[in-house]
C-alpha positions in Angstrom: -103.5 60.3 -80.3 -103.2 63.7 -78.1 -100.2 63.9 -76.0 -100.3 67.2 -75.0 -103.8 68.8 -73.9 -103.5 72.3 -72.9 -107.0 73.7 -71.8 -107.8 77.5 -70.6 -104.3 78.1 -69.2 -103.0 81.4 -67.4 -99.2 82.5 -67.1 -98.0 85.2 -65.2 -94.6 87.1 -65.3 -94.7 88.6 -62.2 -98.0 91.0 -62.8 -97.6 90.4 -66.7 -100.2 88.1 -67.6 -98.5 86.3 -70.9 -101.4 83.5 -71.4 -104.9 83.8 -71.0 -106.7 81.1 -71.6 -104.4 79.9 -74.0 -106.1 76.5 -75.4 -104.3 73.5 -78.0 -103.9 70.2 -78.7 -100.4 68.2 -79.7 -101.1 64.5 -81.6 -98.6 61.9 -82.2 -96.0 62.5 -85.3 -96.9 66.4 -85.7 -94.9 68.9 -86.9 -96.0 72.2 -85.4 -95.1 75.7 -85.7 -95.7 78.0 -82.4 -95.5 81.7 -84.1 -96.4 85.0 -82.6 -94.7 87.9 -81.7 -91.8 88.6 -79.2 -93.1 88.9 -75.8 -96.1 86.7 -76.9 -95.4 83.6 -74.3 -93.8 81.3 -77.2 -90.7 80.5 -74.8 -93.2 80.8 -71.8 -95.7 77.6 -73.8 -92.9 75.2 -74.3 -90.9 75.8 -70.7 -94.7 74.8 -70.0 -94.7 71.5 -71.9 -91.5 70.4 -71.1 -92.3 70.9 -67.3 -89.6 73.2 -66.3 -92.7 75.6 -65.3 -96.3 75.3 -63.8 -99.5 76.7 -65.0 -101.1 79.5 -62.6 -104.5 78.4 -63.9 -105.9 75.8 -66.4 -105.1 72.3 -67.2 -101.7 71.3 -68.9 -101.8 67.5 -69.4 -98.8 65.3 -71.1 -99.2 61.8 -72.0 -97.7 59.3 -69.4 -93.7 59.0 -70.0 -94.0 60.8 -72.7 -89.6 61.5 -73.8 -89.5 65.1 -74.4 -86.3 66.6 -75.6 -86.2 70.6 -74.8 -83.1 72.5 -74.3 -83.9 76.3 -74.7 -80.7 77.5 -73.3 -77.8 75.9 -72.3 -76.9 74.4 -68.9 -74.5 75.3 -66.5 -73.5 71.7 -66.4 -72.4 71.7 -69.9 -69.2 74.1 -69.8 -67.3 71.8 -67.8 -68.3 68.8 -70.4 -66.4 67.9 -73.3 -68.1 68.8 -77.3 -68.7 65.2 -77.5 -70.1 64.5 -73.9 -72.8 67.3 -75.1 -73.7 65.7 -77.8 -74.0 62.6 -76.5 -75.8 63.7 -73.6 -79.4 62.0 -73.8 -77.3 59.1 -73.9 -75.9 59.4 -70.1 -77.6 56.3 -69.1 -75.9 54.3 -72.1 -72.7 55.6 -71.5 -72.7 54.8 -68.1 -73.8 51.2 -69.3 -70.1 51.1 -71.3 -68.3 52.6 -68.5 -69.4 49.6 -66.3 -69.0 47.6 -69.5 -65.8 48.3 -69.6 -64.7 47.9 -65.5 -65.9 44.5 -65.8 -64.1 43.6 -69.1 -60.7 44.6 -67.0 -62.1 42.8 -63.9 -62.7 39.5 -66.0 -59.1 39.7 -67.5 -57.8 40.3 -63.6 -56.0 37.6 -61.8 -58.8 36.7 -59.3 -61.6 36.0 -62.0 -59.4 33.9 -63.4 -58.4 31.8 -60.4 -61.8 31.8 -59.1 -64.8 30.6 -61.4 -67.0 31.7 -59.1 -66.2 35.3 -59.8 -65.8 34.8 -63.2 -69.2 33.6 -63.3 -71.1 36.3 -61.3 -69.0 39.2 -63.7 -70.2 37.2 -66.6 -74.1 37.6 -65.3 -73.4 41.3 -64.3 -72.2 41.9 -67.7 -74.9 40.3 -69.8 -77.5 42.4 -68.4 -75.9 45.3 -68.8 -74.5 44.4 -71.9 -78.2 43.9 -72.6 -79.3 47.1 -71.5 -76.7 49.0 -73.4 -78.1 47.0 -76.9 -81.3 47.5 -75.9 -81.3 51.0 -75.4 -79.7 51.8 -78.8 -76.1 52.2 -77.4 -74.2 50.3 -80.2 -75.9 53.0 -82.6 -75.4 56.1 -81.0 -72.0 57.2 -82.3 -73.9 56.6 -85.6 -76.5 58.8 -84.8 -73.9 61.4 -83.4 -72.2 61.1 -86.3 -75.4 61.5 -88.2 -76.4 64.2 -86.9 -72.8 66.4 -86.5 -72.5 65.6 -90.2 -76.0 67.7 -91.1 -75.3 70.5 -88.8 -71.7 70.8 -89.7 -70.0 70.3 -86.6 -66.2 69.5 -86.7 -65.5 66.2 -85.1 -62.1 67.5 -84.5 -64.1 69.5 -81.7 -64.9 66.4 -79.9 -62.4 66.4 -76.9 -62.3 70.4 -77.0 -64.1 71.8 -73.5 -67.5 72.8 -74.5 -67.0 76.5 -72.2 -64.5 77.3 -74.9 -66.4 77.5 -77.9 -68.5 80.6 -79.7 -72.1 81.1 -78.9 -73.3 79.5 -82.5 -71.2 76.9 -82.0 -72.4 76.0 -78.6 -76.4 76.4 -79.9 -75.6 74.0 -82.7 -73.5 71.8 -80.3 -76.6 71.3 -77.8 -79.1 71.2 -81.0 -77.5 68.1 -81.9 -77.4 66.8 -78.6 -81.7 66.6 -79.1 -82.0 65.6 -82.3 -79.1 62.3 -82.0 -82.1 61.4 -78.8 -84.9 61.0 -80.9 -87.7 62.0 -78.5 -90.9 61.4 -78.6 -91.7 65.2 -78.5 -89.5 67.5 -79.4 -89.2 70.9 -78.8 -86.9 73.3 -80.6 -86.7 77.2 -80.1 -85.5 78.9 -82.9 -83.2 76.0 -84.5 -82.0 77.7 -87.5 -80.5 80.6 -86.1 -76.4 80.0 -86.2 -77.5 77.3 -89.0 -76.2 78.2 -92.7 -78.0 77.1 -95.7 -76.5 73.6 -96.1 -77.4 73.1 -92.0 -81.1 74.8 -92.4 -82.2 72.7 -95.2 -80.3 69.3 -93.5 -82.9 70.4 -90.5 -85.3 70.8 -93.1 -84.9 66.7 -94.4 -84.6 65.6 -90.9 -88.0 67.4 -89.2 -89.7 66.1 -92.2 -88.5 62.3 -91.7 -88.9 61.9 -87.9 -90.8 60.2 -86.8 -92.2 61.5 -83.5 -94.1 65.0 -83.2 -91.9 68.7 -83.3 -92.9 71.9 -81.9 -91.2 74.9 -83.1 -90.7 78.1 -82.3 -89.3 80.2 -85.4 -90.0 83.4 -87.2 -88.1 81.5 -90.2 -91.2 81.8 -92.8 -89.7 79.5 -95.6 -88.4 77.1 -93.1 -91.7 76.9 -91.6 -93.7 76.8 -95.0 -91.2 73.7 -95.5 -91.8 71.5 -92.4 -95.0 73.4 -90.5 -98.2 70.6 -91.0 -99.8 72.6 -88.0 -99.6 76.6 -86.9 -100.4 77.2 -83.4 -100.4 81.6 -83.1 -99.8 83.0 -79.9 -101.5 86.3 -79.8 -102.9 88.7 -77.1 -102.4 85.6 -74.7 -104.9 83.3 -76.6 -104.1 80.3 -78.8 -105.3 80.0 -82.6 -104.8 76.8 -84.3 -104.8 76.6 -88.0 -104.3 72.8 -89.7 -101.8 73.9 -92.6 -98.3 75.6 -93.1 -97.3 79.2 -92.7 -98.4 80.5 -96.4 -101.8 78.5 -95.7 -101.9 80.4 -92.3 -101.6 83.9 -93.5 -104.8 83.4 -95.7 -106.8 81.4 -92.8 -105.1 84.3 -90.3 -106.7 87.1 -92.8 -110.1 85.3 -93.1 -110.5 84.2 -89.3 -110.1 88.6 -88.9 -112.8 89.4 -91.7 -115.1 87.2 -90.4 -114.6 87.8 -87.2 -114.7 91.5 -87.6 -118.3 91.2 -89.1 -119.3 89.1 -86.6 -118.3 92.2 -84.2 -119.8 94.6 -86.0 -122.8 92.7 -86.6 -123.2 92.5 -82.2 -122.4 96.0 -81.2 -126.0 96.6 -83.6 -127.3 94.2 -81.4 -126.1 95.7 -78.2 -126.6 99.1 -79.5 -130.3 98.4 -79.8 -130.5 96.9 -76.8 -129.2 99.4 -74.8 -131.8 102.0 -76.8 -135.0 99.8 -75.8 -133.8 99.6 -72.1 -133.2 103.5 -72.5 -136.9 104.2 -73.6 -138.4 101.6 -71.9 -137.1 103.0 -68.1 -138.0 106.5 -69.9 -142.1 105.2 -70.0 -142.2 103.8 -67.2 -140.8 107.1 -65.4 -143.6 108.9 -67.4 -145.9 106.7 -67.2 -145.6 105.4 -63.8 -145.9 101.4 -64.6 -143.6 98.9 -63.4 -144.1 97.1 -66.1 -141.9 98.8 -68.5 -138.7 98.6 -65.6 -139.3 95.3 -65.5 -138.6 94.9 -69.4 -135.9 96.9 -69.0 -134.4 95.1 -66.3 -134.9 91.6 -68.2 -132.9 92.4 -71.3 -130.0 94.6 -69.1 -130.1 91.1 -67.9 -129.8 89.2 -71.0 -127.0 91.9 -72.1 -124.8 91.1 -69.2 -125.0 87.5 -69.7 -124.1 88.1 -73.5 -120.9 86.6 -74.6 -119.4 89.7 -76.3 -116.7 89.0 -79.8 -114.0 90.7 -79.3 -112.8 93.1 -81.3 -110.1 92.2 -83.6 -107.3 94.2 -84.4 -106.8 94.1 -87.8 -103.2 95.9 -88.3 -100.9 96.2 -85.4 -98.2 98.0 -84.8 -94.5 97.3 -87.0 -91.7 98.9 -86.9 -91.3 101.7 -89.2 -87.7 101.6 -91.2 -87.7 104.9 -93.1 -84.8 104.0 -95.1 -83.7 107.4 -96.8 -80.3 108.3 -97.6 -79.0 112.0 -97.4 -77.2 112.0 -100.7 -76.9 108.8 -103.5 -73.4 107.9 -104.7 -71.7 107.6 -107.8 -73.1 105.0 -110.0 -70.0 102.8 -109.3 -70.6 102.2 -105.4 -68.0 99.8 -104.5 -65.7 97.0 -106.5 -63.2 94.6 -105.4 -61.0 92.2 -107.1 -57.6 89.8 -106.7 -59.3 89.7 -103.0 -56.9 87.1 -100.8 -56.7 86.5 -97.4 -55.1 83.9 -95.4 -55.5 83.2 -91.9 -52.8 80.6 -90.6 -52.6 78.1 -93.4 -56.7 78.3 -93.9 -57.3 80.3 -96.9 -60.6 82.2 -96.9 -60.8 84.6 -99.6 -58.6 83.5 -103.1 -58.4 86.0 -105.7 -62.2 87.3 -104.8 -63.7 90.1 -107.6 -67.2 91.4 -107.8 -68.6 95.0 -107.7 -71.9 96.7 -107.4 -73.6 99.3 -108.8 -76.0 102.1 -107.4 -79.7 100.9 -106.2 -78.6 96.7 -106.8 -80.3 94.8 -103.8 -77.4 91.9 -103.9 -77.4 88.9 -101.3 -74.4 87.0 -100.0 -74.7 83.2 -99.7 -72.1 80.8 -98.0 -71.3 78.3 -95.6 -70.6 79.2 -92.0 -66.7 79.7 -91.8 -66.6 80.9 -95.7 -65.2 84.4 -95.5 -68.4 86.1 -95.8 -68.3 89.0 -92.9 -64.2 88.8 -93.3 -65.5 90.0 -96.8 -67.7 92.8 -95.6 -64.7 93.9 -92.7 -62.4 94.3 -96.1 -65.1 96.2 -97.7 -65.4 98.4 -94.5 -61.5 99.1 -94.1 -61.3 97.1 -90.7 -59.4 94.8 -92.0 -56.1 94.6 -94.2 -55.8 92.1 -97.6 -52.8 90.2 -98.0 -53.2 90.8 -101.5 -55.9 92.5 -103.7 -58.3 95.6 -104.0 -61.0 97.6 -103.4 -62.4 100.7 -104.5 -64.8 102.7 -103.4 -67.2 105.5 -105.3 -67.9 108.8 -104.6 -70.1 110.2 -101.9 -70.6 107.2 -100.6 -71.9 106.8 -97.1 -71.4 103.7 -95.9 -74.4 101.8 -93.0 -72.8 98.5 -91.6 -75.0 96.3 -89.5 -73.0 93.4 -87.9 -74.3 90.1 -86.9 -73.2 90.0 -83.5 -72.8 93.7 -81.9 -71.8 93.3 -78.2 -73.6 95.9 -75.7 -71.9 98.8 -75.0 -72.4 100.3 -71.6 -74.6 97.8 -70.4 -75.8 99.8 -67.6 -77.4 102.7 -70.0 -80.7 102.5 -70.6 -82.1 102.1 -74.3 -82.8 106.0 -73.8 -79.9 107.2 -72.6 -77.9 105.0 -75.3 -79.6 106.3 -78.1 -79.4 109.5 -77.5 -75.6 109.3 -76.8 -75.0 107.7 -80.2 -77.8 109.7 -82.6 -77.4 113.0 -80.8 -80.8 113.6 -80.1 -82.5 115.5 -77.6 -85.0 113.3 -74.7 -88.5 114.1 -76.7 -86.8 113.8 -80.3 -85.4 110.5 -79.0 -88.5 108.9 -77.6 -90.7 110.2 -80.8 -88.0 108.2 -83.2 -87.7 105.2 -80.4 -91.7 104.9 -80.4 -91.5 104.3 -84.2 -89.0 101.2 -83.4 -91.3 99.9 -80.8 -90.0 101.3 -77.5 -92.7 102.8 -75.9 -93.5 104.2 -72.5 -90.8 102.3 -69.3 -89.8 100.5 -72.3 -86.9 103.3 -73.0 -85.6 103.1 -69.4 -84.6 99.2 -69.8 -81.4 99.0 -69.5 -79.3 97.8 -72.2 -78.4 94.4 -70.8 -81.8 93.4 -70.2 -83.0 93.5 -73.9 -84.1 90.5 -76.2 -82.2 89.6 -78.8 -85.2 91.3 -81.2 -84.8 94.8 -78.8 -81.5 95.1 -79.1 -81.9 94.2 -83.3 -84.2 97.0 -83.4 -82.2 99.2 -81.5 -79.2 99.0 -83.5 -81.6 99.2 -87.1 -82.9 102.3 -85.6 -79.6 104.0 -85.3 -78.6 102.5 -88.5 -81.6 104.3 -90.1 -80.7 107.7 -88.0 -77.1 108.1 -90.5 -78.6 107.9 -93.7 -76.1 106.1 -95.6 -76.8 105.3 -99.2 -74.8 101.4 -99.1 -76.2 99.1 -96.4 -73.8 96.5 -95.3 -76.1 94.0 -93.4 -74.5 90.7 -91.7 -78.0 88.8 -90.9 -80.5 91.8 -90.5 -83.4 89.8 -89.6 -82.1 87.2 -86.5 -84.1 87.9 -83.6 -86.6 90.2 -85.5 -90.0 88.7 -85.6 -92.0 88.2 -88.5 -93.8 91.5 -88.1 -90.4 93.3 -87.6 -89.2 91.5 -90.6 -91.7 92.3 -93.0 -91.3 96.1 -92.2 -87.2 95.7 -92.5 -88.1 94.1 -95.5 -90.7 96.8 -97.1 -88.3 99.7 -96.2 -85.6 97.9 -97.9 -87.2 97.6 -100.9 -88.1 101.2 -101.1 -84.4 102.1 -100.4 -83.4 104.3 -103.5 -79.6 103.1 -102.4 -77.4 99.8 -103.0 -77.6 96.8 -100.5 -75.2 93.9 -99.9 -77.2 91.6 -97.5 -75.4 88.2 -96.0 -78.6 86.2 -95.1 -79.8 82.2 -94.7 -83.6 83.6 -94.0 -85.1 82.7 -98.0 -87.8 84.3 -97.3 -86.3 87.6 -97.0 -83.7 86.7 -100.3 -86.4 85.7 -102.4 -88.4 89.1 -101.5 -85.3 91.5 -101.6 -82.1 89.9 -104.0 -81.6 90.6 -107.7 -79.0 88.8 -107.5 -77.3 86.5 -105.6 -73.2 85.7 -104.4 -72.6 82.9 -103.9 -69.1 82.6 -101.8 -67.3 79.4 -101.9 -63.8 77.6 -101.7 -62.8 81.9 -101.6 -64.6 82.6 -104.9 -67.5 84.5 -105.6 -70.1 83.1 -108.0 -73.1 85.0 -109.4 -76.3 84.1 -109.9 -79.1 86.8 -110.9 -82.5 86.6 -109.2 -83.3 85.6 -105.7 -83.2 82.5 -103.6 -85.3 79.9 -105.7 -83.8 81.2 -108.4 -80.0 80.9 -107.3 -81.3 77.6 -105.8 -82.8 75.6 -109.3 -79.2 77.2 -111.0 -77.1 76.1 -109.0 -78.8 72.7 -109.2 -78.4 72.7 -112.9 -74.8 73.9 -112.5 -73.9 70.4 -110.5 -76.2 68.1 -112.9 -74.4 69.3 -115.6 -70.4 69.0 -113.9 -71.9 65.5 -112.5 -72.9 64.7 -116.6 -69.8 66.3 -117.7 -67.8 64.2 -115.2 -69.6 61.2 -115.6 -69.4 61.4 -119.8 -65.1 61.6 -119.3 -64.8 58.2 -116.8 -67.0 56.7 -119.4 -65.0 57.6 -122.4 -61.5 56.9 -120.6 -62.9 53.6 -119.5 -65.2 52.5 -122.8 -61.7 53.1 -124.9 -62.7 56.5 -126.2 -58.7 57.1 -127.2 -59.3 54.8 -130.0 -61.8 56.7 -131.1 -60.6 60.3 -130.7 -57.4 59.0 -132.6 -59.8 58.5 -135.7 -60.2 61.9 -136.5 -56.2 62.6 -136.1 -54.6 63.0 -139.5 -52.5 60.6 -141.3 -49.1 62.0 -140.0 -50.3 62.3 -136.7 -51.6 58.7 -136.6 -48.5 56.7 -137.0 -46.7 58.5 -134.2 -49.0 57.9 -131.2 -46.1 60.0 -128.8 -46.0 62.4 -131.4 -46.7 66.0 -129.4 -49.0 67.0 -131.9 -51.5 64.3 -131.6 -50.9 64.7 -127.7 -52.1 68.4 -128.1 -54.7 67.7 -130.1 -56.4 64.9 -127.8 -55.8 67.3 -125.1 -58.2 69.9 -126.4 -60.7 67.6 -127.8 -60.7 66.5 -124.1 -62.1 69.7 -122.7 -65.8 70.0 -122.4 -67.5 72.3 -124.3 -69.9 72.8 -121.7 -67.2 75.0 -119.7 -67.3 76.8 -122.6 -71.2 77.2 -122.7 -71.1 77.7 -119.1 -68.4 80.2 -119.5 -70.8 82.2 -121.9 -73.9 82.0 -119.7 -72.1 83.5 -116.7 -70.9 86.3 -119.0 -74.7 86.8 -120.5 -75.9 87.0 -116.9 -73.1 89.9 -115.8 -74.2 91.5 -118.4 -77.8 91.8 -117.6 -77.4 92.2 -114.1 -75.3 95.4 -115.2 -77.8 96.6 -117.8 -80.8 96.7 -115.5 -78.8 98.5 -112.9 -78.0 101.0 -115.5 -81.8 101.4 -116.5 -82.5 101.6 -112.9 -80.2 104.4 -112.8 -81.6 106.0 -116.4 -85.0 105.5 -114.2 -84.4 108.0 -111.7 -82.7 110.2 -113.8 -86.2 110.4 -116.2 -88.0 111.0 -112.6 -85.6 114.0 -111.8 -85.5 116.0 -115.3 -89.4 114.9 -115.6 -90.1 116.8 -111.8 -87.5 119.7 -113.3 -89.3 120.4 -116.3 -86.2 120.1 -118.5 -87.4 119.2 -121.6 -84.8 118.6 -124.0 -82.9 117.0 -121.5 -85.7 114.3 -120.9 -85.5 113.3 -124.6 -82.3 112.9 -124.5 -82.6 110.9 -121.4 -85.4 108.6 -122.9 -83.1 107.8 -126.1 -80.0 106.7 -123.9 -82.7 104.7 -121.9 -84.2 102.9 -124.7 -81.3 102.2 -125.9 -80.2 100.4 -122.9 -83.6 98.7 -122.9 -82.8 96.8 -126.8 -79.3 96.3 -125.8 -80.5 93.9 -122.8 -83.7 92.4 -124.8 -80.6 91.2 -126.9 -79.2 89.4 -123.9 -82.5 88.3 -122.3 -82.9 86.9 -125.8 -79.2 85.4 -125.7 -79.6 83.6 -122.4 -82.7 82.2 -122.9 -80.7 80.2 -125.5 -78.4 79.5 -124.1 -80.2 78.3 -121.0 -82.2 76.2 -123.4 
């Protein structure tokens, strides 16, 4: 059944017309994905829906008390509440069912009720039916559902009494996330959800999308999580609506077709018109010569028939991205950066314990870990900003370090975008619009002023100065939040191409499984590697808890089946007849240990290994490419040997882990 109908619709922003004759459907229990790019009217289509705007032209019609739960920014209200009065507040009505609940459970207990059984008897009937209300109306589950839901998106219920005007902005966004999802709407409409969500929260979303029951529309430029959940992509683009009945990959190859086709079916009409527009030519040419009014007559017919022509438009088949010319002014030592004994302590929460890991020129590494987990305390150690209590790092020669944080306030809010970059690249005005045209800023779009940007702007902004140093390491705390998918694609290709090192911290899998070699993952203050990207890191790590689960499983079993007797039959003799002897208590304690720690132990070692051999051959790579361009012969043989070598020595361990992953 259709509960939303949106037919021809117009939106204006002021003169800025954002939909034109923007046309889709919404049926019961869909899961839809509204994708464009920024400025395309995404926000403006579901402020639409949720009837907290009107249409300028069109029809916009929602099924009859329809529930829709939309909250795209946080209200005013909400600062004075308590966290849990957020999150419980789609259920105001039921809580003012308790509160009254409650009144008349003292009133009943007071002395006139029970002196008087008339009053008694009229609290009892008042109660009932609001007792009945409150049951109806789900209100002996909803701390359940609260609870439910807080557990999945990892809020601390030790927050509940805290004022909600105290807490972080991802905090807050997750806070009034939950308080939609604990409602259970009939539509539901979420702008980006997963920003401020780590991995364990995204895929938690992920589940609970996919199980509810009633229809979603979101707004995300998160590809994997919309390849995940999407059953439906709506595009906003150039105003107009384009519906495609599949998920994002699915979309990208309907998107590309749609274009083709469409494209032909242009080109196949401007023949058309072009030959019209020839026969009216030398038809009105004739009859000029030949003085008959015949031939004007012709002429005028098909000018008529090309006016009432519905003309294809023209389809643009590659717009304009971003261009992030990653190219560092000089590449570091092959050793960029290393770090061990890492501890730090903040209070008595411990968020890095005796960290280690190091990276070598031209690795593309990722960062994984839970929100809270150390991760961009990590990268301030890395950067100097911050002091271990105990611990190391080293850094390598000529290296040029490019840090990119996750949340950058605005400086100097009242600069323009113009004035700002010029201040912090050092660029003269033309120099500084050609370079800011490249990121997207054209024309009045450099005079905005700084406090007026998007979240994607000022992303773009910052990446553009970023790109202006020319460092060789990249430091990035969640490059692609607020970047689009366009934006992100081009981050992504220039990243690629970087010739440098990378250390990315990122929950956007789409963007890890494109970029990582290898993964970190950081948890309980330890740093665990995993080589490959994303899916790969994802089916290890899977493995990794089967096996502890089987290991752990396998040692309750033996303990309770009586397995003592049994280890005690390969003691010797001597040891048997003395059960306390210390000898047979050392030896049961190392039959006891798994040898899968030890396997495991040997696979992790395998893998640092090869993750350090094909840096090195990356390196021997580019060293080929440079004594190759010089024309240095001997040298290049000598090259090639070392590099071959390196090549057998990891075939060995490619050979190795396959066994041992076996």
């Amino acid at each position: 059944m259709v509960i939303v109908n949106v037919q021809q619709i117009k939106k204006y922003h002021a003169a800025n017309l954002v939909l034109d004759g923007a046309t889709l459907q919404l049926q019961e229990g869909e899961k839809v994905g509204l994708i464009g790019r920024n400025g395309s009217g995404k926000s403006t289509m579901l402020r639409l829906i949720a009837g907290h705007d009107q249409v300028d032209d069109g029809m916009l019609t929602v099924k009859r008390d329809l529930l829709i739960g939309y909250l795209p920014q946080i209200p005013a209200e909400f600062e004075a509440l308590t966290v849990y009065e957020v999150m419980a507040y789609g259920f105001r009505d039921l809580m003012a069912c308790k509160q009254e609940m409650s009144m008349l459970e003292h009133e009943m207990a007071g002395e006139a009720a029970v002196k008087d059984s008339g009053i008694m008897e009229r609290l009892l009937e008042t109660y009932a039916r609001v007792q009945e209300k409150f049951e109806q109306g789900g209100g002996y589950d909803m701390d359940t559902a609260i609870d439910q839901v807080a557990s999945g998106l990892s809020i601390d219920r030790s927050y509940d009494q805290r004022s909600f005007g105290t807490l972080s902005g991802g905090e807050k966004t997750r806070i009034v996330l939950a308080s939609q999802l604990v409602v259970r709407p009939a539509l539901l409409l979420l702008d980006e959800p997963t920003n401020h969500l780590d991995l364990k929260g995204i895929e938690w979303l992920e589940q609970f999308i996919q199980h509810y029951e009633g229809a979603c529309v979101i707004v995300s430029h998160d590809r994997y999580f919309l390849d995940t959940v999407g059953t439906k992509m709506i595009e906003l683009e150039d105003g107009e609506a384009h519906t495609y009945h599949c998920n994002y990959s699915g979309y990208l190859k309907e998107k590309e077709e749609r274009l083709l086709q469409q494209f032909a079916q242009f080109q196949e009409q401007q023949k058309v018109i072009r030959k019209m527009k020839e026969t009216i030519r030398q038809l009105e040419e004739w009859g000029r010569i030949g003085g008959n009014g015949k031939f004007f007559k012709r002429a005028a017919s098909i000018r008529k028939a090309l006016e009432r022509m519905e003309t294809v438009k023209r389809p643009v088949l590659e717009r304009n991205t971003a261009e992030f010319e990653l190219t560092p002014l000089d590449r570091s030592g092959r050793n960029v950066i290393s770090f061990e004994g890492l501890t730090k302590q903040f209070g008595e929460r411990m968020i890095l314990q005796e960290a280690e890991g190091g990276l070598l020129y031209g690795e593309k590494v990722v960062l994984l870990g839970d929100n809270g987990s150390g991760k961009t305390t990590l990268f301030k150690l890395l950067l100097g900003e911050m002091e271990a209590d105990s611990g190391q790092v080293a850094q390598g020669t000529r290296l040029e370090i490019g840090y990119l944080a996750q949340q950058e306030p605005l400086k100097g809010n009242k600069q323009t975008v113009l004035e700002h970059f010029r201040l912090e690249g050092g660029l003269e005005e033309g120099e500084a619009r050609n370079v800011l045209a490249k990121f997207l800023f054209y024309g009045a779009d450099v005079f905005k002023p700084l406090a007026a940007l998007s979240g994607g702007e000022w992303s773009r902004l910052r990446l553009a100065l970023l790109v202006r140093r020319k460092p060789n390491l990249l430091l990035l705390d969640e490059p692609t939040n607020h970047l689009d998918v366009a934006s992100r694609e081009a981050l992504e290709e220039a990243l690629e191409d970087f010739p440098g090192t990378v250390l990315a911290i990122s929950h956007d899998r789409y963007f890890i499984n494109r970029l990582a070699k290898r993964v970190w993952e950081l948890d309980k203050g330890k740093i665990a590697t995993y080589l490959g990207n994303y899916d790969d890191f994802k089916e290890k790590r899977e493995e990794r808890l089967a096996q502890a689960n089987t290991t752990a499983k396998g040692t309750a079993g033996t303990v309770k089946g009586g397995g003592m007797e049994k280890r005690r039959s390969n003691v010797s003799p001597a040891a048997a007849g003395a059960p306390a002897n210390k000898r047979e208590t050392q030896h049961a304690s190392a039959a006891s240990k798994p040898s899968a720690a030890r396997h495991k132990g040997k696979l992790e070692h395998v893998e640092q290994e090869i993750a350090k051999l094909e840096a090195e051959i990356a390196i021997a790579d580019a060293e080929l490419e440079r004594i190759d361009s010089r024309g240095e012969t001997e040298n290049l043989e000598k090259q090639w040997r070392e590099r071959e070598e390196l090549q057998t020595r990891l075939d060995q361990c490619l050979e190795q882990w396959l066994e041992l992953s076996s």
